[in-house]
N, C-alpha and C positions, 0 to 999 in steps of 0.2 A: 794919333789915330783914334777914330773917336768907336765907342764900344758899340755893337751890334746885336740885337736879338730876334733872332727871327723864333715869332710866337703862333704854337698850336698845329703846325702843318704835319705832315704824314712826313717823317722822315724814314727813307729807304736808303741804306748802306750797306750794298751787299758784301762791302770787304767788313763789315762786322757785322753779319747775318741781323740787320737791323732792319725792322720795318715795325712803326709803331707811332705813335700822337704825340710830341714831343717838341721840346723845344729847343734852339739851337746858340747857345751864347760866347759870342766875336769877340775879344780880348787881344789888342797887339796886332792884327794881321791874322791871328791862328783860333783855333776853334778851343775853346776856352772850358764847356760843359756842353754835357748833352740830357736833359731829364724834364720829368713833369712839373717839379715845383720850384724851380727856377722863377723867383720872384719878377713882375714888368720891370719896379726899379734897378734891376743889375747891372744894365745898360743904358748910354744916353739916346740911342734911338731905337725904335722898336719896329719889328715890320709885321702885319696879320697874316700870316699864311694862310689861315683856316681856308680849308677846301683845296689848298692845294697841294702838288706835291713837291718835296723837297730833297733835293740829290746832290751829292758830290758833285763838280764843274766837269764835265764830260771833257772827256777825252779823244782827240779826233789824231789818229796815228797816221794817216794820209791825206795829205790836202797839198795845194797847187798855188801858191800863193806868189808865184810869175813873175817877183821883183829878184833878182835885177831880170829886166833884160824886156817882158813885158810886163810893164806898167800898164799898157792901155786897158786889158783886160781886168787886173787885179793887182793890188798891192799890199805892202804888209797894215799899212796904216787901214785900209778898206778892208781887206780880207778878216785880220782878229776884230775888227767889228763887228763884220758877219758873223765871225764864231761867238761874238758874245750876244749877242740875238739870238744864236741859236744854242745859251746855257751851255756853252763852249768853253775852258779855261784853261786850256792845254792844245797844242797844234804842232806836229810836227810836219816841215814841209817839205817835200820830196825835192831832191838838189837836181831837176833839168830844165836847172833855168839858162838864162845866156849870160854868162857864160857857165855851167854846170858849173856845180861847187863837187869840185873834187880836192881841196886844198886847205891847209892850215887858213889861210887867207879869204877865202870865203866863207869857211864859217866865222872870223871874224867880222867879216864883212856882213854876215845876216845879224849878226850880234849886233852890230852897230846901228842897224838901221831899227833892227828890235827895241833897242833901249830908248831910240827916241821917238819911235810911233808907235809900236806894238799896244793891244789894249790888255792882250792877254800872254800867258807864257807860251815861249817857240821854244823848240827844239831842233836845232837845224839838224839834219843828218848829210853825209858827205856820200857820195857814189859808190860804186863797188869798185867800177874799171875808171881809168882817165877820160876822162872827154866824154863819158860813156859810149864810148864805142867797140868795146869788148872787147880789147885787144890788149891788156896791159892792165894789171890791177894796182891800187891805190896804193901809199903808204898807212896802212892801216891803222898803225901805231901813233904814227903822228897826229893821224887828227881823230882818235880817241882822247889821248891827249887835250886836242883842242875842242873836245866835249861832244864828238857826235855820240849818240846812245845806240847809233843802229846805219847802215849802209842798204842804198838800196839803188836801180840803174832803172828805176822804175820809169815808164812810156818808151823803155828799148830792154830787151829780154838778152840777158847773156845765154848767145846763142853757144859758144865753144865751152864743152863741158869740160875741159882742160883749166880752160880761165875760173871754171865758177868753182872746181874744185880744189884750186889754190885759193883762191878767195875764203874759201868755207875752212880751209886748214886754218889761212893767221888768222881768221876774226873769232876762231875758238882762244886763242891766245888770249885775248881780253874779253870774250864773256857776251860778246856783244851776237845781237844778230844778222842775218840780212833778209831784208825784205824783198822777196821775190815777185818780180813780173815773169808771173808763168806764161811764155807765147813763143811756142816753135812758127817763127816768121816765115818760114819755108811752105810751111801750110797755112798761115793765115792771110799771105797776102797774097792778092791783091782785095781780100774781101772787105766788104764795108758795113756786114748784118751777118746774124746768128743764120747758118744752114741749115733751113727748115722750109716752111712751106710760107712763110711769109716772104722770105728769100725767092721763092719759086712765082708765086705772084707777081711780086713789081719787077722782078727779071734782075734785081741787082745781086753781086759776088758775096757767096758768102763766105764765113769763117765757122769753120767746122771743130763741135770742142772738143774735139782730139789733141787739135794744137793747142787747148791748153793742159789738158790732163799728159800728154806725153811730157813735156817742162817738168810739168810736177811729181810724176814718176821718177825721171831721172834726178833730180833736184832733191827729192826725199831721201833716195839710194845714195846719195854724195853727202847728203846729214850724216845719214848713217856712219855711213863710209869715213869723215872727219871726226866724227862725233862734233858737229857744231849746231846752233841754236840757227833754225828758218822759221821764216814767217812767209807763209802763201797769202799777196795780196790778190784782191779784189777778186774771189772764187766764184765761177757762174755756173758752173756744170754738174749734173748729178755723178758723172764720173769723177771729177776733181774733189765735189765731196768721198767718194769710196774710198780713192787714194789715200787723201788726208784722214779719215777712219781707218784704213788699214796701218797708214807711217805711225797714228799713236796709241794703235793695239800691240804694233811692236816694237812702244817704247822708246821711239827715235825723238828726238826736240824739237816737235814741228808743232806751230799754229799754223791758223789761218782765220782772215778777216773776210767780211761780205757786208757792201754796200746796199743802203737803205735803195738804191733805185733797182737793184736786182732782186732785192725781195719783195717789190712792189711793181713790178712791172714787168713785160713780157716782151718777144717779138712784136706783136700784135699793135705796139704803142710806135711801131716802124710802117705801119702800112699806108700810112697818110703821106709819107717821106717828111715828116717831121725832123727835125737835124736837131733838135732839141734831146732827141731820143736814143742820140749816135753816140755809143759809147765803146772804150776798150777795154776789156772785152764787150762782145755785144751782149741783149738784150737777150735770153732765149728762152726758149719753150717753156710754159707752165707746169711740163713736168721737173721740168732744171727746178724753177724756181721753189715746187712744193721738197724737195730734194735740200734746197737751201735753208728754209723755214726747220724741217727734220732734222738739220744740222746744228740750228743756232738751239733750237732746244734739247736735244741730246747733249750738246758742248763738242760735239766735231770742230763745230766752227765756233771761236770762243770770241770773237772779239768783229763790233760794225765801227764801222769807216766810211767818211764819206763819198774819198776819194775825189774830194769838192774843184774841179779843171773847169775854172770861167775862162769863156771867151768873148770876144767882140761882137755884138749883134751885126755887122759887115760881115766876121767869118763865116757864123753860122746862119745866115741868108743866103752861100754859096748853093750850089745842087746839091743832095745828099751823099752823092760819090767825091766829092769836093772837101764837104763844109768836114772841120777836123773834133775828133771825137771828144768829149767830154762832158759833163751838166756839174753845176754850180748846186751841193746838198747842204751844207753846214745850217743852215736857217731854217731849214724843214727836213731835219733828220729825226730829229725826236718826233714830231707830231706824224712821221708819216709810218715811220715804225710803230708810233705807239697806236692810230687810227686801224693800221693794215694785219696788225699782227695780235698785239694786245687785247685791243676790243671786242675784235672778234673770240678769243679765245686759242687763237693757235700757238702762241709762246707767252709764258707769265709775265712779269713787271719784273720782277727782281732779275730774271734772264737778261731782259733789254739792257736795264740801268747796270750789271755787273760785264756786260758788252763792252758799253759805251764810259764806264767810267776804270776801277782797278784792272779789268784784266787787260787790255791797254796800258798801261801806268806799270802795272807788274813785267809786262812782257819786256818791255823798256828799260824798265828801274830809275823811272823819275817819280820824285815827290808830288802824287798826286791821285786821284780818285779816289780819296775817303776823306771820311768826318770824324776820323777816330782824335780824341783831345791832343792836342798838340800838331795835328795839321797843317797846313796852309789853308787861311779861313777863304776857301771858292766852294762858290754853293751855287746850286742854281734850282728854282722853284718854277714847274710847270705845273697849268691850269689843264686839266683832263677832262672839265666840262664844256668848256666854251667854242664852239667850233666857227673855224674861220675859214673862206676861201682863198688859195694861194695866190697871192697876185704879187711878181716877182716884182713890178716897178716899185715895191714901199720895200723893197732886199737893199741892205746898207752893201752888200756886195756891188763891185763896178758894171759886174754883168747880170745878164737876165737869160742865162740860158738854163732854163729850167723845164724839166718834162713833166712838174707837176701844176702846172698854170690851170686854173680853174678848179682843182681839185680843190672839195672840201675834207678839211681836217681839224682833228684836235689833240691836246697836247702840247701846245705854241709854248714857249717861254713868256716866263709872266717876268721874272725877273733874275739880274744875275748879278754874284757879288765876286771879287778877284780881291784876294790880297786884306780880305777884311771890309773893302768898300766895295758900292754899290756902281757897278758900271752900266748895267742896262736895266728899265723897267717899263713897262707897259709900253713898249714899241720904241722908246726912245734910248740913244746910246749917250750916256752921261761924264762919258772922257773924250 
C-alpha cells in the first residue's frame, strides 16, 4: 500500500481539539504523523490541500441503503459511492429492508455483499422487534455477537411501551444502544405534512409534533427507568429538542441526531406539492427548525445524519398524499450544513465536523471519526470556496430525489481517501 501525504490543508479534528495548517502522513492503511515539518519526500505520493479543508471520513449513523429487497432504488455498491462523494467513510444502514435484518443471518448477509461491493465501511445494525412489527423483540445477544453496534425498528416506531421497555432492559446487557423512531402513529397518521399553515393551505393531513415529542417523553422515562443508552433519531421539533435537554439535565443516556434537510428547510419547501420534500417526520415550521440549529450548538443535539431513503423517480412522481417519504442526503450533507449554517455564522465548523464525524463513532464504539496517529487512515478534504449548483443527475446515488435541486452551495467534497487510498476526487469515484 503505497504511502500518502496530504500537504498543507486546515486540518480540523475535533476528537483532538485540533484545528490548524498541517500536514497529514498515510503509512500502512493508518495515519502515520500529523505536523508542520513533515518533509514532501516521506511519502510516495503527495496530494496539495492548500485552501482546503481536511477532516476525519464522516460518519453517517442513518442511511437507507435498500439492498436486499430494493435494489431498484439503491444498493450497497451505489449507495457507499454516494457516501464517498459525499466525504463519507462510515455508514451505518438501518435493517427495514426485505426482508428486515433481524437475524444472525442477515447481518451476515449485509456482510457479504459489503465485502464484495461496499466502497466504504458498513455497519449493519439488526432491529429492535422481529419483522419489525412490534410485537416480539429480538435475540439481542445473538446478534451483538454477530456484530450489530446498535438496534433500531427505524420507519416503524415501537408503538407498545411494554415491548420497548424489555428491549431497553437486555440491550443495557451489552452496552449497546437503540435507535429510536420517535412517532405515536395513532396521531400521526393518516398525515402527510407538518400541522401548520402550510398544511391548512394545500388542504393536505397533517402530523402534529406532539406525536413525536410524546415517543420521546415516554422513551426517555424508560432510559431512565432501565438505565440504558437511546439515541432519538431524526428530531424535528422544538419540543423534542426540550425533552431531549431536559432527559440530559437529568443525567439519563440519551442522544439525538438532526438531519441536514430539517435544518435547512421548512414546511414552506411543501407548498408547491413537491414529493421531493415529503419526509418522516415532516418538514416544519421555521420556528422548529431555529430550535434545531440552538440545539446542534448548544450540544442538545450532538450528532447530523442523513437519514439518506432513495427512491424511484416512478414513486415519487405519485401525488403527494401517495408518493412515499424520504430524500436522498449523503452527497450534499456537508455542503449544505456547511452553506446554511456555518457561513452564515449560526453554528461554528468545529460543531459541524465533531457532529458528523466522533460523536457518531463514539456513540456507536466503532473505529472511526479521528485522525489521532494510529487510526484508520479516512480522510476526507472539502473546498469551502468553490460553490456549485445541485444537480442531482451527476449523484453517483441510483436515485434523484433530492429537495435541494437548484440550490447553490458550497463545501462539496474535493476528495476522499478510505483505508489509506484515494477512492473519490474531483467528482469522480475511483473504486
Amino acid at each position: 500500500m503505497a504511502s500518502l501525504l496530504i500537504r498543507g490543508g486546515r486540518v480540523l479534528d475535533p476528537s483532538q481539539g485540533m484545528d490548524d495548517v498541517v500536514s497529514v502522513l498515510i503509512q500502512d492503511g493508518r495515519i502515520a504523523r500529523i505536523g508542520k515539518d513533515i518533509p514532501d519526500g516521506a511519502a510516495e505520493q503527495a496530494i496539495d490541500a492548500t485552501g482546503l479543508l481536511v477532516t476525519p471520513g464522516l460518519v453517517d449513523m442513518h442511511v437507507h441503503l435498500r439492498e436486499p429487497g430494493r435494489e431498484d432504488a439503491e444498493t450497497i455498491n451505489s449507495g457507499t459511492r454516494a457516501a464517498a462523494a459525499g466525504g463519507i467513510t462510515s455508514l451505518v444502514p438501518m435493517p427495514n429492508t426485505s426482508p428486515v435484518v433481524d437475524s444472525g443471518s442477515g447481518l451476515n448477509h449485509i456482510r457479504q455483499i459489503a465485502r464484495r461491493e461496499a466502497a466504504v465501511y458498513i455497519y449493519p445494525i439488526a432491529s429492535v422487534t422481529v419483522g419489525q412489527k412490534g410485537e416480539e423483540i429480538v435475540e439481542f445477544g445473538d446478534l451483538v455477537s454477530h456484530g450489530s453496534v446498535a438496534f433500531s425498528d427505524d420507519g416503524h416506531a415501537v408503538m407498545n411501551a411494554e415491548i420497548m421497555r424489555r428491549a431497553l432492559e437486555y440491550v443495557s446487557m451489552f452496552d449497546v444502544p437503540i435507535l429510536d423512531h420517535a412517532e405515536d402513529m395513532n396521531l400521526s397518521a393518516p398525515g402527510v405534512i407538518h400541522e401548520g399553515h402550510v398544511a391548512t393551505l394545500t388542504g393536505m393531513k397533517g402530523v402534529p409534533s406532539a406525536a413525536e415529542a410524546i415517543q420521546i417523553a415516554r422513551d426517555i422515562e424508560l432510559a431512565d427507568f432501565t438505565h440504558s443508552k437511546l439515541h432519538i433519531q431524526h428530531v424535528s421539533s422544538r419540543y423534542s429538542v426540550d425533552l431531549l435537554r431536559m432527559g440530559k439535565k437529568r443525567g439519563i443516556n440519551v442522544t439525538g441526531e438532526v438531519t441536514p434537510h430539517h435544518l435547512a428547510l421548512t414546511e414552506e419547501a411543501c407548498l408547491r406539492f413537491d414529493t421531493n420534500a415529503k419526509v418522516n417526520p415532516p418538514l416544519r415550521a421555521e420556528a422548529d427548525r431555529q430550535a434545531l440549529i440552538a440545539a446542534l450548538k448548544d450540544g442538545t443535539i450532538d450528532i447530523i445524519a442523513t437519514d439518506h431513503a432513495p427512491h424511484t423517480t416512478i414513486e415519487k412522481s405519485l401525488p403527494f398524499t401517495d408518493a412515499p417519504n424520504g430524500v436522498i442526503g449523503m452527497e450534499t450533507a456537508f455542503p449544505v450544513v456547511y452553506t446554511k449554517l456555518v457561513e452564515p455564522g449560526l453554528v461554528d465548523l468545529a460543531t459541524v465536523v465533531r457532529a458528523m464525524t466522533c460523536a457518531p463513532a463514539g456513540r456507536l464504539r466503532i473505529p472511526a471519526g479521528t485522525l489521532a496517529v494510529g487510526a484508520n487512515a479516512d480522510v476526507a478534504l472539502f473546498d469551502l470556496m468553490t460553490e456549485r449548483v445541485v444537480d442531482p443527475e451527476q449523484f453517483h446515488s441510483k436515485s434523484r430525489n433530492c429537495p435541494f435541486r437548484g440550490m447553490a452551495l458550497k463545501g462539496w467534497c474535493a476528495a476522499t481517501i478510505y483505508r489509506g487510498a484515494m477512492i473519490y476526487r474531483d467528482g469522480k469515484i475511483l473504486v
